[in-house]
Backbone as CSV, one residue per row, in Angstrom:
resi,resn,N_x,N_y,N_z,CA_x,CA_y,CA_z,C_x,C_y,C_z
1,UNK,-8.145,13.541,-17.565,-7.509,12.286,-17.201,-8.060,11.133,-18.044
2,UNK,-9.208,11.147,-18.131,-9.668,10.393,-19.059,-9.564,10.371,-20.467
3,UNK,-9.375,11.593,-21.009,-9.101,11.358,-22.384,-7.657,11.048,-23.157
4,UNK,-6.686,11.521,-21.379,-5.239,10.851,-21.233,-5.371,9.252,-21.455
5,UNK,-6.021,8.717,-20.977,-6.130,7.042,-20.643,-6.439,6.675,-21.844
6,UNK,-7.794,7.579,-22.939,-7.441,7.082,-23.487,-6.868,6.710,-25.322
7,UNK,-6.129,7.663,-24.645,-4.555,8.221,-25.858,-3.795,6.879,-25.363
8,UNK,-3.582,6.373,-23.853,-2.418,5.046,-24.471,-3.218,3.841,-24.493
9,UNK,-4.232,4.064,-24.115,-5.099,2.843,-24.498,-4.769,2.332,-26.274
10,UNK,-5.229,3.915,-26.865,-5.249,3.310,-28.102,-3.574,2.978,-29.074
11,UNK,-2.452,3.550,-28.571,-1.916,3.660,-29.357,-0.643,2.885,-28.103
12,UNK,-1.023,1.864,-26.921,0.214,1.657,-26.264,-0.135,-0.467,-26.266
13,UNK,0.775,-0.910,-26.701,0.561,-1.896,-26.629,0.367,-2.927,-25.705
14,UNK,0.567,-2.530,-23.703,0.219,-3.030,-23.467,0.495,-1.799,-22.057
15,UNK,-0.440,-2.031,-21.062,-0.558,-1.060,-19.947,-0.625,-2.090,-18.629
16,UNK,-0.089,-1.750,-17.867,0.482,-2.131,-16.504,-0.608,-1.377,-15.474
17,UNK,-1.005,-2.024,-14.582,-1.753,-1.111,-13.314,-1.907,-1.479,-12.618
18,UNK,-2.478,-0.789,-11.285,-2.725,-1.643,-10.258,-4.267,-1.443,-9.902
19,UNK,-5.023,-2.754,-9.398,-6.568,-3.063,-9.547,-6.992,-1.620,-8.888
20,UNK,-6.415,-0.824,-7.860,-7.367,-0.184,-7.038,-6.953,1.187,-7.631
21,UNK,-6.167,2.132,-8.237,-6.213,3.025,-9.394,-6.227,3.135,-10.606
22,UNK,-6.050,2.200,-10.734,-5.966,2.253,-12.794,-7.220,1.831,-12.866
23,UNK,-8.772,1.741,-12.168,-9.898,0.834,-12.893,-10.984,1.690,-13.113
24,UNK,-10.408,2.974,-12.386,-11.817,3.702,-12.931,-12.109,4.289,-13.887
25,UNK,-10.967,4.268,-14.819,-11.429,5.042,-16.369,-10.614,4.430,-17.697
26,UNK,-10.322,2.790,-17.047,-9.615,1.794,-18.044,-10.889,1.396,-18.984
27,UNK,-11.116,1.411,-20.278,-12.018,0.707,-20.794,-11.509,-0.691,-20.749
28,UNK,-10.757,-1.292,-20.422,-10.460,-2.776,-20.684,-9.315,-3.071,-20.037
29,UNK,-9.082,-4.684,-20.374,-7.810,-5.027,-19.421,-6.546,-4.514,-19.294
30,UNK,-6.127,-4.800,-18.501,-4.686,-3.998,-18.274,-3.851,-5.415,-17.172
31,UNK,-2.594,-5.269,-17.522,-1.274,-6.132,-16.656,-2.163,-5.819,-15.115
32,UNK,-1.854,-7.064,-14.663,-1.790,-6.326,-12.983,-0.377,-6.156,-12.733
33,UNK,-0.141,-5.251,-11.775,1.539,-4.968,-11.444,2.059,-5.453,-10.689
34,UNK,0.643,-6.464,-9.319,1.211,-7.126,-8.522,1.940,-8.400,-9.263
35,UNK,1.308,-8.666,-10.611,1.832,-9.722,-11.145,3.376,-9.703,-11.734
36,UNK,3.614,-8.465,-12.177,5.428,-7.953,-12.829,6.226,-7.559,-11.349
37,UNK,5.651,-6.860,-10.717,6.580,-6.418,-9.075,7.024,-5.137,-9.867
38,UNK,7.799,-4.635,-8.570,8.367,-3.398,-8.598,9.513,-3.061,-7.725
39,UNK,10.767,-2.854,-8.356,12.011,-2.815,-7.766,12.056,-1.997,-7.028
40,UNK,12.226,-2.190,-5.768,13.015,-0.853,-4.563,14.506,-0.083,-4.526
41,UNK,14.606,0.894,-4.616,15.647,1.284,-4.977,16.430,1.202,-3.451
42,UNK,15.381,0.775,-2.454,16.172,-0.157,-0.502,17.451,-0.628,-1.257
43,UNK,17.408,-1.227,-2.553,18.299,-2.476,-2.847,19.556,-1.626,-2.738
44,UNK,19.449,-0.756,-3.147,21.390,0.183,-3.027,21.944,0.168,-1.614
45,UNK,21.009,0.530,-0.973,21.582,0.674,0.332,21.702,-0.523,1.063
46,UNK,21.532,-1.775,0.965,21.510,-2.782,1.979,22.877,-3.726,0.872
47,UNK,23.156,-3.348,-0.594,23.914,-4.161,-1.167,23.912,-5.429,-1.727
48,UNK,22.021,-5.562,-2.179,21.906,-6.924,-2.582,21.917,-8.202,-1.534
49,UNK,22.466,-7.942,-0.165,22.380,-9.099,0.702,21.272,-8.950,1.916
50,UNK,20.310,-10.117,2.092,19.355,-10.273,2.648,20.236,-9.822,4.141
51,UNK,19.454,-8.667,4.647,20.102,-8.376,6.138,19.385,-8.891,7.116
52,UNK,20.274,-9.590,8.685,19.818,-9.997,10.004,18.617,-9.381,10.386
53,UNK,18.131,-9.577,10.868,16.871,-9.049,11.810,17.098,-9.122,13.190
54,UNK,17.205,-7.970,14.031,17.720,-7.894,14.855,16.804,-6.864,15.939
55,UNK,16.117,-7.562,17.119,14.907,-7.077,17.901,15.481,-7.562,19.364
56,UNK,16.964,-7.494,19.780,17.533,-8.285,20.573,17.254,-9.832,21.230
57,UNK,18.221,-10.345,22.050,18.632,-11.454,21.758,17.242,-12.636,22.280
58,UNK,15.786,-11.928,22.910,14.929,-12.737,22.514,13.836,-11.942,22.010
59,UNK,13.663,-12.785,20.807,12.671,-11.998,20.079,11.202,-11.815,20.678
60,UNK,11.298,-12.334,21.660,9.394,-12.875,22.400,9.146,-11.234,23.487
61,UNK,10.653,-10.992,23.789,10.445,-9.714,24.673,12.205,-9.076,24.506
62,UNK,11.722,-7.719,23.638,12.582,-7.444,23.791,12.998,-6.158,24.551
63,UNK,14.314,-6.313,24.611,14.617,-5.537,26.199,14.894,-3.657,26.006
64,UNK,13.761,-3.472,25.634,13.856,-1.928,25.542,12.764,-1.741,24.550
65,UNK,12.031,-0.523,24.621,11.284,0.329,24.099,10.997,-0.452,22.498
66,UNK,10.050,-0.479,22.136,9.469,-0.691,20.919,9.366,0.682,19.722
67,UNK,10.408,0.488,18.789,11.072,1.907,18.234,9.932,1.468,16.425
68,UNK,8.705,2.641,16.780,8.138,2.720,15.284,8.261,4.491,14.973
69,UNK,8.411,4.010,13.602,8.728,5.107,12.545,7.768,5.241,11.634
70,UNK,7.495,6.662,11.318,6.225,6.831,10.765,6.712,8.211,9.691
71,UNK,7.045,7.894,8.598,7.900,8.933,7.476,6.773,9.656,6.416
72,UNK,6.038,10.430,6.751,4.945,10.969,5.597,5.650,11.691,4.231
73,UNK,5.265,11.580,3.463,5.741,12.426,1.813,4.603,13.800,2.225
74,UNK,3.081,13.586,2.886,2.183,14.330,2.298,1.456,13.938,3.741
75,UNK,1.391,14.252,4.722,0.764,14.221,5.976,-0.651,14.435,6.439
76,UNK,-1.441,14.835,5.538,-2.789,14.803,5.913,-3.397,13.009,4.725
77,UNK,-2.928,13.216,3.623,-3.045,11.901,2.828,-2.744,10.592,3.418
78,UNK,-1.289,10.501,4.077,-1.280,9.640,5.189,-1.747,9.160,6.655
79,UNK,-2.757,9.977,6.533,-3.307,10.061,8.202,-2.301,10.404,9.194
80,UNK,-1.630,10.891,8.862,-0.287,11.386,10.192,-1.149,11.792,11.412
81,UNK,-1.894,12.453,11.741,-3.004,12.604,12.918,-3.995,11.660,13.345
82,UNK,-3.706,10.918,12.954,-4.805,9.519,12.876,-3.747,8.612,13.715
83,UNK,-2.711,8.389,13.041,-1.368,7.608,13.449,-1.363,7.928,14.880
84,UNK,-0.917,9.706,15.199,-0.374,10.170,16.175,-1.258,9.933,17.439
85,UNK,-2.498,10.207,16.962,-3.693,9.723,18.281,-3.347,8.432,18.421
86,UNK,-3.407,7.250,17.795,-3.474,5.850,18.430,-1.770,5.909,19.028
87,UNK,-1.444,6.409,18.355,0.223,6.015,19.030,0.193,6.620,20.577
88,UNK,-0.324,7.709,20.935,-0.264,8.305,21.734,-1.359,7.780,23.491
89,UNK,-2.477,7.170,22.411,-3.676,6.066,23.460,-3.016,5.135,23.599
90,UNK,-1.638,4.282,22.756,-1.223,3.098,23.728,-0.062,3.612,24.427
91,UNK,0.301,4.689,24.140,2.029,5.330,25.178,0.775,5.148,26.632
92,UNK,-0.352,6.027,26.301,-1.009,6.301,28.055,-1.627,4.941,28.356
93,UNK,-1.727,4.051,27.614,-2.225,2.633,28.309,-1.128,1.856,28.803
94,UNK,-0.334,2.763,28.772,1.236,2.040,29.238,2.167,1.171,27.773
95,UNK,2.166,1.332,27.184,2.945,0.231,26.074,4.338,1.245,26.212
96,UNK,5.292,0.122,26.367,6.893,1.250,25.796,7.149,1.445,24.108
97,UNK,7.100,2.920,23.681,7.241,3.283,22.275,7.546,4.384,22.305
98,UNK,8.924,4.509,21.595,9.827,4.820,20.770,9.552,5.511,19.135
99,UNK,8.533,6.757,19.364,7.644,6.815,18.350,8.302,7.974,17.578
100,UNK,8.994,7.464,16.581,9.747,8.342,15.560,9.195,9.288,14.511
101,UNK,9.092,10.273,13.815,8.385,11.099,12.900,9.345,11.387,12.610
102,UNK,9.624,11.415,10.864,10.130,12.164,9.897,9.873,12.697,8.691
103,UNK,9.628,14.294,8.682,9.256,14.886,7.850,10.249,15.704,6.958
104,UNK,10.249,15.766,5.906,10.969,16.873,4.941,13.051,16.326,5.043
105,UNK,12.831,14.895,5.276,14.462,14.986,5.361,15.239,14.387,4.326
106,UNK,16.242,14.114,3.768,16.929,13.751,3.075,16.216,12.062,2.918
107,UNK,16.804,11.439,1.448,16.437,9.816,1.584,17.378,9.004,2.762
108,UNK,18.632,9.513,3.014,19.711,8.830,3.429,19.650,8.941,4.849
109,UNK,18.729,10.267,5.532,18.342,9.676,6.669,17.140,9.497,7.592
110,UNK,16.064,9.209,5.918,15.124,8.179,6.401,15.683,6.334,6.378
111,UNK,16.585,6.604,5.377,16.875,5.163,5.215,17.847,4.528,6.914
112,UNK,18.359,5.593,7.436,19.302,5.665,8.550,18.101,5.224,9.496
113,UNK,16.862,5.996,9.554,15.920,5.564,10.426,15.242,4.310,10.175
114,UNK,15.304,3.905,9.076,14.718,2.570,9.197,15.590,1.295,9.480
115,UNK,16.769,1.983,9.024,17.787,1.004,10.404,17.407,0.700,11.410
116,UNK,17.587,1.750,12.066,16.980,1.608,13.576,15.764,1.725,14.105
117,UNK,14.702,1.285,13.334,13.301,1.324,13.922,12.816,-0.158,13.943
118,UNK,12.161,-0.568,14.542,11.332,-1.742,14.647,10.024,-2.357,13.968
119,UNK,9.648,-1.359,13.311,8.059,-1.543,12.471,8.016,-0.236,12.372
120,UNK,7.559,0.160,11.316,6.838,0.942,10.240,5.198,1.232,10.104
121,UNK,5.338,2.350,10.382,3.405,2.729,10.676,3.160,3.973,9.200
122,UNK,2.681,3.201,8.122,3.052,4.024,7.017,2.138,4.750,6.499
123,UNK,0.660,4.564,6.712,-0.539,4.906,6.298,-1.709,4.833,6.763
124,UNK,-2.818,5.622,6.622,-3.903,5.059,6.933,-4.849,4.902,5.605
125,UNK,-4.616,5.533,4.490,-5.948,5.208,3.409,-4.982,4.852,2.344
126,UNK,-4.381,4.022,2.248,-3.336,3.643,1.185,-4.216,2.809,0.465
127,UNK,-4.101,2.697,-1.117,-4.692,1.688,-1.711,-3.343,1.355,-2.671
128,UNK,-2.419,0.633,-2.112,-1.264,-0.438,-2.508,-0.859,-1.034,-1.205
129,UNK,-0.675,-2.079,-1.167,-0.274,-2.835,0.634,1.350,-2.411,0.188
130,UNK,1.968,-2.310,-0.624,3.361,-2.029,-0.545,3.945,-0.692,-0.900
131,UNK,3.965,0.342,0.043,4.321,1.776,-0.436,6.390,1.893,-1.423
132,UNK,6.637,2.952,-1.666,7.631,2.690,-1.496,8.630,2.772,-0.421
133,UNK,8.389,3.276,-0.026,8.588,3.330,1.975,8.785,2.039,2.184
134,UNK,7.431,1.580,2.369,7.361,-0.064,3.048,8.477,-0.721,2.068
135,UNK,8.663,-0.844,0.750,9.920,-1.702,0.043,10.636,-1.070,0.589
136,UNK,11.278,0.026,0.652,12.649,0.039,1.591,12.868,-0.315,2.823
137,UNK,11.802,-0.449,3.501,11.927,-1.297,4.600,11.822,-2.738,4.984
138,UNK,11.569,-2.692,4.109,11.378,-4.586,3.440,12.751,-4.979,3.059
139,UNK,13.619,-4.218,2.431,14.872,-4.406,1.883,15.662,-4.493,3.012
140,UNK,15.481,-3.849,4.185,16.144,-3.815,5.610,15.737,-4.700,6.498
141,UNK,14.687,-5.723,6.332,14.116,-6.345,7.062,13.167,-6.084,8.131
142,UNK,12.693,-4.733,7.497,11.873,-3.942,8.711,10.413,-3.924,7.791
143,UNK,9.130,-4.536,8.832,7.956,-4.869,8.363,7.258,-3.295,8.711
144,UNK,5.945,-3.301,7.979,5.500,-2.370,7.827,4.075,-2.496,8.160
145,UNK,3.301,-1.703,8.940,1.891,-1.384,8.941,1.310,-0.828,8.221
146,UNK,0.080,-1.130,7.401,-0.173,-0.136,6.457,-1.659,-0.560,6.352
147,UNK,-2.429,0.632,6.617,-4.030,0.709,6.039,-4.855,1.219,5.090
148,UNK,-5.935,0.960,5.185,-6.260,0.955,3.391,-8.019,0.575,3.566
149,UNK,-9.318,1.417,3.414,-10.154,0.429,3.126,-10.619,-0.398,2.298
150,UNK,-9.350,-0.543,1.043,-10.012,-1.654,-0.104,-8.658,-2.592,-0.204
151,UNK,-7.835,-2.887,1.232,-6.942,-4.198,0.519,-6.675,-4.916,0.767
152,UNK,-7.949,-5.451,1.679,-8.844,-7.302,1.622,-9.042,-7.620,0.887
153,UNK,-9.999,-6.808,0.046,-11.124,-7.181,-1.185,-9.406,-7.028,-2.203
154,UNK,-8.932,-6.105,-2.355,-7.338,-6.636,-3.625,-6.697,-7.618,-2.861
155,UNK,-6.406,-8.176,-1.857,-5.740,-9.328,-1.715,-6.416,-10.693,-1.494
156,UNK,-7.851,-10.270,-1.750,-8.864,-11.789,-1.956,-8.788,-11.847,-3.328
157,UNK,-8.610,-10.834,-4.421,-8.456,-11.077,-6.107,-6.897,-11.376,-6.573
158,UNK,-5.891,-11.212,-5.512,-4.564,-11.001,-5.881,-4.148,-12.522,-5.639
159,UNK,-3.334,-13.455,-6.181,-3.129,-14.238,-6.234,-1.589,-14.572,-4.755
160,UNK,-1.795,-15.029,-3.682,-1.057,-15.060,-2.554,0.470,-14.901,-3.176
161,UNK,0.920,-15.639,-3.777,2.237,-15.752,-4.253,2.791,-13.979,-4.916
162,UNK,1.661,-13.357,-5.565,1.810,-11.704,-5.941,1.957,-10.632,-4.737
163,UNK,1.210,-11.150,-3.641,0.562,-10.101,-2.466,1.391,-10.028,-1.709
164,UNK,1.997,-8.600,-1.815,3.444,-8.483,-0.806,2.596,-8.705,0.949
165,UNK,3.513,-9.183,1.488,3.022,-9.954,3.074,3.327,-8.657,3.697
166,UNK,2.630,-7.554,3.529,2.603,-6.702,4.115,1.859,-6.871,5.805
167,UNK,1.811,-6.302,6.321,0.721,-6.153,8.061,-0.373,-4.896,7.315
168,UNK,-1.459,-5.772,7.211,-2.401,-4.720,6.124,-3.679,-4.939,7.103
169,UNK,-4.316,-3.810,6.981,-6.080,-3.870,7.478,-6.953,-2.787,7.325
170,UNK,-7.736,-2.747,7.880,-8.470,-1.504,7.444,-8.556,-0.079,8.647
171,UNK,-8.599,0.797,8.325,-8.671,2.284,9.006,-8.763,1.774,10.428
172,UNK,-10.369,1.616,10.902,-10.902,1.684,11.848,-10.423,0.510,12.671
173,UNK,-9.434,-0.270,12.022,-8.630,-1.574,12.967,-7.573,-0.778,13.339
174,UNK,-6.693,-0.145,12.425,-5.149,0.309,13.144,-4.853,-0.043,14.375
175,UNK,-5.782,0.727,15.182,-5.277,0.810,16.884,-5.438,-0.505,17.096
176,UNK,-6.353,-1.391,16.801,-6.477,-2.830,17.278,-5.025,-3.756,16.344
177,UNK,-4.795,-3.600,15.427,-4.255,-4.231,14.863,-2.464,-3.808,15.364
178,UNK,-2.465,-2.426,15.576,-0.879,-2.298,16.347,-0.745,-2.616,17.957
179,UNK,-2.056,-2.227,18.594,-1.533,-2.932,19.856,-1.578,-4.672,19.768
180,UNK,-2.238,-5.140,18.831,-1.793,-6.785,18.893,-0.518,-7.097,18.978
181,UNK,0.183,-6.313,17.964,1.955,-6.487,17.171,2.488,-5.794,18.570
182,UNK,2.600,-4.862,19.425,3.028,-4.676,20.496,2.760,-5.656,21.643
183,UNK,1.629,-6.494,21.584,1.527,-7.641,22.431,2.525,-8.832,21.808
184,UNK,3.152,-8.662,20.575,3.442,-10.321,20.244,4.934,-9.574,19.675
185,UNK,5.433,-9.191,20.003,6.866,-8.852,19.205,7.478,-9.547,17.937
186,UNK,7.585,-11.085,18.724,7.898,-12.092,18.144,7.310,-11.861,16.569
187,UNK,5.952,-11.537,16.082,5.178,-11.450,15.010,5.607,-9.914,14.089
188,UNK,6.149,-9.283,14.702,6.784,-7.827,14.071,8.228,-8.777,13.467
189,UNK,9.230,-9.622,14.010,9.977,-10.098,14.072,9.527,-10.583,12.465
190,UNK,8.779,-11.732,12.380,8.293,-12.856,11.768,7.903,-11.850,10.720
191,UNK,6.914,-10.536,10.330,6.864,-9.909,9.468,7.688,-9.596,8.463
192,UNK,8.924,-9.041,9.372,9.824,-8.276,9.022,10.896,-9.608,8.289
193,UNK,10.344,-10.377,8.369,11.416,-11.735,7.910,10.835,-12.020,6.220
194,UNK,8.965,-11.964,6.229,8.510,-12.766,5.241,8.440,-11.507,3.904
195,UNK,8.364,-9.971,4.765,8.746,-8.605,3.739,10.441,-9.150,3.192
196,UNK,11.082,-8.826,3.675,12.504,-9.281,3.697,12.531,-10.545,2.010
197,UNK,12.194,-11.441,2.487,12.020,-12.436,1.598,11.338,-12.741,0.103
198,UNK,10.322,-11.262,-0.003,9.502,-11.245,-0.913,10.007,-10.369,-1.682
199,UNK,10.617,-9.211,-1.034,11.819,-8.131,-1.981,13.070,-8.842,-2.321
200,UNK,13.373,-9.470,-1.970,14.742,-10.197,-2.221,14.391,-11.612,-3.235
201,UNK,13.131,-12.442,-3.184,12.714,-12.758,-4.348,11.788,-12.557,-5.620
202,UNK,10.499,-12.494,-5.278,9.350,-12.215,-6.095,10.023,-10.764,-6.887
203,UNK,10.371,-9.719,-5.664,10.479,-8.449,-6.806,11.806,-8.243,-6.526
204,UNK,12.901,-8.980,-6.360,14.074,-9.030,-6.579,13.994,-8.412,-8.261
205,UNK,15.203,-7.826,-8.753,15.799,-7.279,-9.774,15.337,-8.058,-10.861
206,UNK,16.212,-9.202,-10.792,16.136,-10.313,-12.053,15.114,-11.013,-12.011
207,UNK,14.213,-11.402,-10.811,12.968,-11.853,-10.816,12.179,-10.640,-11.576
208,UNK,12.094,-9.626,-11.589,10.879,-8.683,-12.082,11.253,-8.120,-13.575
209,UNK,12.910,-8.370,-13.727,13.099,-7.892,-15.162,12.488,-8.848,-16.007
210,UNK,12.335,-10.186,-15.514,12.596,-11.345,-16.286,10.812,-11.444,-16.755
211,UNK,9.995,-10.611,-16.035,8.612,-10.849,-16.602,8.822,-9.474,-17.475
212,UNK,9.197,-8.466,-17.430,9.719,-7.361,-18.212,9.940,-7.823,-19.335
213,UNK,10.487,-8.267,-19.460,11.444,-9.413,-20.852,9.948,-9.991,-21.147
214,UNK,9.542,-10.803,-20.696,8.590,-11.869,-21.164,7.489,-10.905,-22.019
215,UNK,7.220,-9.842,-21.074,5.946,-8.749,-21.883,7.119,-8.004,-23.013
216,UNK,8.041,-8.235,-23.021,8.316,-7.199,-24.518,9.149,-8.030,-25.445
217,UNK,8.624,-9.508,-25.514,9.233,-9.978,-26.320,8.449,-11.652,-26.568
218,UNK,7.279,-11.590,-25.837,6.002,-12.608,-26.150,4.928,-11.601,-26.328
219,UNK,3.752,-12.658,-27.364,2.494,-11.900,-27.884,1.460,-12.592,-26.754
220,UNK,1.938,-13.759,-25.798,0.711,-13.901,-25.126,1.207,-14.111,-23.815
221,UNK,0.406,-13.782,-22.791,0.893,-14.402,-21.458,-0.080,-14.939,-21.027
222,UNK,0.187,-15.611,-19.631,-0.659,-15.705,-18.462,-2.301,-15.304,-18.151
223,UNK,-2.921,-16.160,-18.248,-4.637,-15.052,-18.220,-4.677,-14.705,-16.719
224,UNK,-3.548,-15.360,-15.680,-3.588,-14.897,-14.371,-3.386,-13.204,-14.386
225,UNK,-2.174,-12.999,-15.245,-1.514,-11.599,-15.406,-2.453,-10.358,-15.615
226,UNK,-3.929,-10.671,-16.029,-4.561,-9.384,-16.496,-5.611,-9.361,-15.927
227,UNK,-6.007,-7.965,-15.556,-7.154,-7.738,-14.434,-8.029,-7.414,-15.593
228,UNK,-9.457,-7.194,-15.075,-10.605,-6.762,-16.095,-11.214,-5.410,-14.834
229,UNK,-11.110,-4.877,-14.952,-11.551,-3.348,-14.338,-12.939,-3.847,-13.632
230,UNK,-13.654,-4.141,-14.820,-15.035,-4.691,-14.230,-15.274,-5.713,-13.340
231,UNK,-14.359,-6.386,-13.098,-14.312,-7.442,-12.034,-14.498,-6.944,-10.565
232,UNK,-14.759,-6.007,-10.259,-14.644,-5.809,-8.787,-14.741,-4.098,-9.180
233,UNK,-15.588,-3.376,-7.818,-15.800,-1.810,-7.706,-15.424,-1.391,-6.729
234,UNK,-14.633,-0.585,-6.348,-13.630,-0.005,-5.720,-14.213,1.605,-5.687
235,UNK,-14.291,1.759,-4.663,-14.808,3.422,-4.050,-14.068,4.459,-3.328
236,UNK,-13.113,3.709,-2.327,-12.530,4.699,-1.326,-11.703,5.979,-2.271
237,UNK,-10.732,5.085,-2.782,-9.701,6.096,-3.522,-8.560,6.009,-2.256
238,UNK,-7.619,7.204,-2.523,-6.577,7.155,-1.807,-6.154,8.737,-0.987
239,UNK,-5.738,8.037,0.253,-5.100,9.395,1.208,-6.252,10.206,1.648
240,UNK,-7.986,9.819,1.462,-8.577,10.366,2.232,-9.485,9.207,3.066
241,UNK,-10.314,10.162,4.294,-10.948,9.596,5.306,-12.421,8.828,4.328
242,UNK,-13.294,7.911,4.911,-14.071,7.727,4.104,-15.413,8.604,3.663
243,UNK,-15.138,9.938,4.724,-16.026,10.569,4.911,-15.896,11.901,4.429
244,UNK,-14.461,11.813,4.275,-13.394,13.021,3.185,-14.062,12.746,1.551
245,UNK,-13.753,11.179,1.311,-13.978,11.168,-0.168,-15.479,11.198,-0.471
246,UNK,-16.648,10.603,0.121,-17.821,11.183,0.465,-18.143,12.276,-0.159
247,UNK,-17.683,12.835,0.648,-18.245,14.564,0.813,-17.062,14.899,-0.561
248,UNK,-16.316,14.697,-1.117,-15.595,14.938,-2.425,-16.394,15.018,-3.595
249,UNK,-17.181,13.574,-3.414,-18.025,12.740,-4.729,-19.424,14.153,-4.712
250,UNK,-19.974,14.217,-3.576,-20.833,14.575,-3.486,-20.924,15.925,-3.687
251,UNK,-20.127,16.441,-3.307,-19.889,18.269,-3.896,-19.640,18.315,-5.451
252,UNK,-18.984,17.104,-5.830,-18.856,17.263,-7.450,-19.885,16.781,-8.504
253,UNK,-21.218,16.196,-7.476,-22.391,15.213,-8.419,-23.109,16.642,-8.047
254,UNK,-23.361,17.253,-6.732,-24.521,18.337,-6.310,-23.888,19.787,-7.333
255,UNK,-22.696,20.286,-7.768,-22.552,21.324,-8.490,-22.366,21.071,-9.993
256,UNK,-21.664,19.825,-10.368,-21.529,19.673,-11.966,-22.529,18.621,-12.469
257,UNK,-22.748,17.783,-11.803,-23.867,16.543,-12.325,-23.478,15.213,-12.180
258,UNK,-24.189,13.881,-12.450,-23.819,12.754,-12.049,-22.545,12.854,-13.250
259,UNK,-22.442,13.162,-14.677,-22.033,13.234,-15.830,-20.193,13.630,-15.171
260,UNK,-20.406,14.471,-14.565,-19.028,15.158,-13.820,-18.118,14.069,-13.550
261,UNK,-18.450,12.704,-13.425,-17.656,11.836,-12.384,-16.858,10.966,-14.022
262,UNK,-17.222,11.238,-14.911,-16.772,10.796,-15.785,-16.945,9.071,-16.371
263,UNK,-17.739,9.035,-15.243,-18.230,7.112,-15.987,-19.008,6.799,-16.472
264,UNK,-19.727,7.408,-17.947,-20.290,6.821,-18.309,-20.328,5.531,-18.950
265,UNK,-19.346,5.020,-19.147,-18.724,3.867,-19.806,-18.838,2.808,-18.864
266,UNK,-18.625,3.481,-17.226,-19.208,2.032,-16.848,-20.402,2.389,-15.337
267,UNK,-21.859,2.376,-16.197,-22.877,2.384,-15.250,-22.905,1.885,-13.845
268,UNK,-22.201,0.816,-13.766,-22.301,0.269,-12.627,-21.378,0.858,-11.317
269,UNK,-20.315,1.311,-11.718,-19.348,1.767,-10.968,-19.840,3.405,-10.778
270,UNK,-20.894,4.633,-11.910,-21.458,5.350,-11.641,-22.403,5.239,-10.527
271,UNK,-23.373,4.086,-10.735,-24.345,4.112,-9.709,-24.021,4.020,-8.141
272,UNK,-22.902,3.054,-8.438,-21.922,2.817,-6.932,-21.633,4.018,-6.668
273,UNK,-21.294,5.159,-7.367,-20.191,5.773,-6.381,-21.830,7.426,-5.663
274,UNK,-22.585,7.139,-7.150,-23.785,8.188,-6.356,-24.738,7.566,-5.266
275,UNK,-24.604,6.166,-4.808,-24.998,5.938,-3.511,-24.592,5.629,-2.407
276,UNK,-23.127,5.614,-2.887,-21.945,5.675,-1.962,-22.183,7.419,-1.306
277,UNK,-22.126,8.048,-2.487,-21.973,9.545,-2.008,-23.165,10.161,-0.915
278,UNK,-24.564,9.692,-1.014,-25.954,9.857,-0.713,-26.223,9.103,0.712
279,UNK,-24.934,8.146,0.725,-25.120,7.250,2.219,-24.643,8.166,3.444
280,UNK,-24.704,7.325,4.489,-24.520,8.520,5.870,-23.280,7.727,6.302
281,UNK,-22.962,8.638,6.620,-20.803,8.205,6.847,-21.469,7.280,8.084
């Protein structure tokens, strides 16, 4: 992988990424992607027009069951058992939910389900606040939950106006952070309005071609536009527990060597990740 990176390093004129995968074996800067966006292909199905939001006729309480949908590609990567326990501790604390799972089905009727669902429970170790899931549900006006333990620290470096307004937090909040949104409806409502708004402008079509254009046809941009790898160290990784990737690092430093992890290029992010590995979950 690394000696992939860096074949377009040397011979690609300019590389696109995002801070929390592209930094561990970038020798140098790269586009951030929150800064260009990324088109949802939601946009076919809703027809280009910003759709109603609709949680019946008062949004503060609405009159029936609270309908979340939870669509995995890869079900142990997404915490799908992680999901299913908290979903299942607020059904028995009494909350009304409407708790949807879809696995292995066509796009056309997950997209059918996010019609009719109310919020989106999309992840637990995600390192992007905007899946492509969550943009198609953003395109429908349907907000999304999504966790991650590194995307505070990317949305304290990400510039607010870039940072899709996802419902973002970390692992060990989920359950706290979805029974809040089941206490306040109104705020699933209000989500699902400011997702809505950010696909339909910021990474609207012609908004995101138009920085497209700008990178392939200017020699300089924005010094906002480019991350430096070294700016910030990033450990979790993606789709595992923190105690999954742990025990990953550490089986691969205890049988091949610290050398195995492939950073020598950048000491600091080596030393991080062998006392990351050596710590007690």
């Amino acid at each position: 992988m690394k000696a992939t990176i860096r074949r377009f390093e040397k011979y690609a004129d300019l590389i696109i990424g995002s801070p929390l995968s592209s930094s561990y074996y970038s020798s140098g800067r790269f586009i951030n992607l929150f800064h260009i966006g990324r088109v949802s292909q939601g946009f076919r199905y809703v027809g280009f027009n910003k759709p109603v939001i609709d949680m019946g006729a008062n949004p503060d309480t609405p009159p029936r069951r609270i309908r979340i949908l939870h669509a995995p590609s890869h079900a142990p990567g997404k915490g799908t058992a992680f999901i299913e326990k908290i979903v299942a501790e607020l059904v028995k604390e009494g909350y009304e939910i409407n708790f949807m799972e879809i696995v292995g089905k066509s796009n056309n009727e997950v997209i059918e389900a996010l019609r009719s669902c109310d919020l989106v429970v999309d992840q637990v170790y995600a390192d992007l606040p905007m899946s492509g899931l969550a943009a198609e549900a953003a395109c429908l006006g349907k907000p999304t939950l999504i966790a991650g333990y590194d995307l505070s620290r990317l949305k304290a470096i990400t510039p607010s106006e870039c940072f899709p307004p996802m419902l973002v937090c970390a692992p060990d909040d989920l359950y706290k952070t979805l029974r809040g949104l089941l206490d306040n409806p109104a705020e699933i409502r209000s989500a699902g309005e400011r997702a809505r708004d950010f696909v339909y402008g910021r990474w609207s079509e012609r908004e995101v071609a138009q920085r497209y254009l700008k990178l392939f046809t200017e020699d300089t941009f924005p010094e906002a536009w480019w991350h430096d790898p070294r700016s910030a160290i990033f450990l979790h990784g993606y789709g595992l527990s923190r105690a999954g990737s742990k025990e990953v690092v550490k089986r691969v430093i205890d049988r091949y060597g610290l050398r195995a992890l492939g950073l020598e290029h950048r000491p600091d992010l080596e030393a991080a990740f062998l006392n990351y590995s050596m710590a007690s979950h």
